[in-house]
C-alpha positions in Angstrom: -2.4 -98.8 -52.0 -1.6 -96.6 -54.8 1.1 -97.5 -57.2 3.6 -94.8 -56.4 2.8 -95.2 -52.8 3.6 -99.0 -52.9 7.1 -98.3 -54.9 7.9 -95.8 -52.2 7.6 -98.6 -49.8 9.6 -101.1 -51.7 12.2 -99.0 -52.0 12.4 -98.0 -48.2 12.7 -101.9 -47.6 16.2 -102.3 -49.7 19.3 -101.5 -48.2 21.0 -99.0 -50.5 24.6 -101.2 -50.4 25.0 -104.8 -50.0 27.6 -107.8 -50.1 27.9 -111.2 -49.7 30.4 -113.4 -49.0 30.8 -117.1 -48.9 32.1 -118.7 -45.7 32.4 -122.2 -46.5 28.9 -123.1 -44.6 26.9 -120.6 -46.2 26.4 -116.5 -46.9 27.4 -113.8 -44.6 25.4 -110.7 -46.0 26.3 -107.4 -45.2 24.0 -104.5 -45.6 23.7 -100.9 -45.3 20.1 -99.3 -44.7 19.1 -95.3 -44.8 16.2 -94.3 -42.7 14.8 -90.8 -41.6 14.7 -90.2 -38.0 12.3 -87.1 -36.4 9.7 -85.1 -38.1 10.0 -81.5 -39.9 12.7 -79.1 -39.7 14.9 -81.6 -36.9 14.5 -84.7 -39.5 17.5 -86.2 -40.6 19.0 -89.8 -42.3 21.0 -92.1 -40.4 22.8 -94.9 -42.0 22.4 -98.5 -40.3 24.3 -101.5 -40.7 23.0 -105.4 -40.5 25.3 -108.3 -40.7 23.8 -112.2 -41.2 24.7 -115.5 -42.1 22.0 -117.8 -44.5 23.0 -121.1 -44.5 20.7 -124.3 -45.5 19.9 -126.6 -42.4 18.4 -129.7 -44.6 16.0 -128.5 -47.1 15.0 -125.1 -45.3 17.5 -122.1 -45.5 17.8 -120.4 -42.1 19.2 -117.2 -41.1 21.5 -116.3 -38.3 23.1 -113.5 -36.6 26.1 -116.1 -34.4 29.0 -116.4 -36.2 31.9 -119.5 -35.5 35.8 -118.7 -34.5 37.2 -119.2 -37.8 34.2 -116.3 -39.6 34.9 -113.7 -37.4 37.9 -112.2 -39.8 35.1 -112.1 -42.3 32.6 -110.5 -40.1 35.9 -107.9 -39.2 36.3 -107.8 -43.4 32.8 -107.1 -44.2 32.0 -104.5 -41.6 34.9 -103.0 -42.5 33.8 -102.6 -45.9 30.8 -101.4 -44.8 32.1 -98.7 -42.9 34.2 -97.4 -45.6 31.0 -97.3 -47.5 29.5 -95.4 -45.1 32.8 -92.9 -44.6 32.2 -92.3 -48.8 28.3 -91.5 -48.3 29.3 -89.1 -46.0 32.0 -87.0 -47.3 34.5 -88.5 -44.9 37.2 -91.0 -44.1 37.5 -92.1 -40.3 40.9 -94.1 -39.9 39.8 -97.3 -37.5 42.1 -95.8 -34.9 40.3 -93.2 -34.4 36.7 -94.6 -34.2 38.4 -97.9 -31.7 40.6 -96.8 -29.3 42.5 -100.1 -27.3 42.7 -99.8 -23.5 46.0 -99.4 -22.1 
């Protein structure tokens, strides 16, 4: 693999925003990834988002995607700051209201 080639695929492999936070039992990460959906003229990029929690479960470090009661404001917190992100990238601002609307 040539050098400019291998670059090119490192780079796809980053998420172009990331966070962390701590949650008392380990790291909740956050992360925002850009990716290129269809071929020629009807391409386009579409933003993804991932959320995980690394903790260490004796001497290994483990990853996990289940969340307890009191991380969810966290989890809320995070993709919340995510989506603003995103919003930014985008030229826009989307109040939550508009993108979660409560049954009545």
């Amino acid at each position: 693999m040539a050098a400019s080639q291998k670059s090119m695929t490192e780079e796809k492999s980053k998420p172009i925003w990331s966070k962390r936070y701590w949650t008392g039992s380990g790291n909740l990460e956050v992360a925002v990834w850009k990716r290129e959906i269809g071929t020629g003229p009807s391409s386009r990029e579409v933003l993804n988002t991932t959320i995980k929690k690394t903790y260490k479960d004796g001497d290994r470090y483990k990853a996990s995607s289940s969340f307890r009661p009191e991380e969810i404001g966290l989890v809320i917190l995070a993709l919340q700051q995510a989506f603003a992100y995103i919003s930014s990238q985008q030229g826009q601002t989307l109040p939550m209201e508009d993108v979660v609307q409560e049954e009545s």
